[in-house]
N, C-alpha and C positions, 0 to 999 in steps of 0.2 A: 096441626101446626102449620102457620102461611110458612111460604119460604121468605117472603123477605118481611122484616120487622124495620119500622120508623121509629126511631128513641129521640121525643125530645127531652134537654138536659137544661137545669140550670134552676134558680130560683125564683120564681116567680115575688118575693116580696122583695128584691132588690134591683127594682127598673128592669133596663134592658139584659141583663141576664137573665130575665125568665124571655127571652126569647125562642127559645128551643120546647118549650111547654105549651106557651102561645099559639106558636106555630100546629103543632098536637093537636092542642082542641079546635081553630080553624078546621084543620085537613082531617078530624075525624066527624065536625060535622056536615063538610064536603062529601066526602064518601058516605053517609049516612043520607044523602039529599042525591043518592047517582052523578055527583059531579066529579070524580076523582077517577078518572079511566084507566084500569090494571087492579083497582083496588081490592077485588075481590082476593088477591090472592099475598094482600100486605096488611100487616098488623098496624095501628097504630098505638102508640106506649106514650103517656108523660113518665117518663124516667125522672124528673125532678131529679131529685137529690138522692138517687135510688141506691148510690154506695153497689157494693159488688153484688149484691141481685143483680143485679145490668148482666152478671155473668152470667147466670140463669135464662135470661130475654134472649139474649143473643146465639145459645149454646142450641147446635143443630139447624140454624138459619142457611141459605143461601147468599144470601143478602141482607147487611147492616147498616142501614143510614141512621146517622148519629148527628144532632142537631146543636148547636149549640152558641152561646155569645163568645167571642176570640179577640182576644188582642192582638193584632196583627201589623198594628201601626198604620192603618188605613182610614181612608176617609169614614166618619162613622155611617153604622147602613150596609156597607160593603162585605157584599156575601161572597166567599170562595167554598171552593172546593174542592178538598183534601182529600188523600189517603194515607192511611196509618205511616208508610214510609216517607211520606212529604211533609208530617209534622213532629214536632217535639213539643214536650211538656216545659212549663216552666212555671207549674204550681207550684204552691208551696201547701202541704198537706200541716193543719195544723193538731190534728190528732184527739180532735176534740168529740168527734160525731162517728160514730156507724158507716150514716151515711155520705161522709167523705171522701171521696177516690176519687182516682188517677185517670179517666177510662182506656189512658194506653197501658196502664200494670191490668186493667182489665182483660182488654184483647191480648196481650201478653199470655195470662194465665189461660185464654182459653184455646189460645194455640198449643199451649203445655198439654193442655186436657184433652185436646183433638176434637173441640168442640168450637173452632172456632166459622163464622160463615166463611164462604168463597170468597165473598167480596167486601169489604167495608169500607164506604164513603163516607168524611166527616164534612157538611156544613159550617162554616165558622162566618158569623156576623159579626162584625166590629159592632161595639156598640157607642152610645153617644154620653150615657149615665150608668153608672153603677149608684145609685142610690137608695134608702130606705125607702119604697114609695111600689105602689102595688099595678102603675100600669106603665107602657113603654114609653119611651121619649116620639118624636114626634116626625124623626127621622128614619127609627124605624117603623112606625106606624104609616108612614107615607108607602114603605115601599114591602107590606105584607102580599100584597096581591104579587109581584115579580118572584119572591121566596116560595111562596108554596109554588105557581111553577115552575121552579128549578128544582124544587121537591118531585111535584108532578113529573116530570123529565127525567127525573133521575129514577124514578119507580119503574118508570117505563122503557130505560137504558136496558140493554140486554146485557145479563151477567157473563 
């Protein structure tokens, strides 16, 4: 098992929320091309809409970087970064799917279970569409090369 795992999240058939999946297959086949420096020792995951499997990915890691599109009220495009104690949820779970969740009742449960990593970093990009429509808006497609290095940067941040 790597010690640190990248989970991108989100849906990829509604615009810019598949932002965090997007991102996944770039930076896996960066590191597949030698271009991703540390990679050797990080997983990279589309977590999609992975529902609490995500508890599984993450159970026994060092290191958790969690990807995803965020309402944040910011210019769309505008990528932060979070940890578990500097966010809240304000999903609304509609109870229809499996793969539905929280991924703060996630890391919740994995801290219950003593399986949670040392570190967990969230990603959160504003996005500019939430739409039915299978590729990103144009805002953030402009600034994919800036994300994965802050990705990059972040792999390579010492836990």
């Amino acid at each position: 098992m790597k010690e640190t795992i990248v989970i991108g999240l989100g849906n990829p058939l509604m615009g810019d929320e598949g932002i965090g999946t997007a991102l996944i297959e770039k930076l896996t086949d960066l590191a597949a091309a030698g271009s991703v420096p540390g990679a050797e020792s990080v997983q990279f995951l589309d977590g999609g809409t992975g529902g609490m499997n995500l508890l599984h990915s993450i159970a026994g890691r060092k290191k958790a970087v969690l990807i995803d599109c965020a309402l944040m009220g910011a210019e769309p495009g505008t990528l932060r970064r979070f940890t578990p104690g500097q966010v809240r949820t304000v999903k609304k779970l509609a109870h229809q799917s499996l793969h539905e969740v929280d991924i703060l009742r996630v890391i919740e449960l994995a801290r219950q279970l003593d399986e949670c990593p040392d570190q967990i970093v969230f990603f959160g990009i504003e996005p500019a569409e939430i739409t039915q429509r299978m590729d990103l808006s144009q805002s953030l497609k402009a600034q994919i090369d800036d994300y994965i290095q802050a990705i990059i940067d972040e792999i390579n941040r010492p836990i």
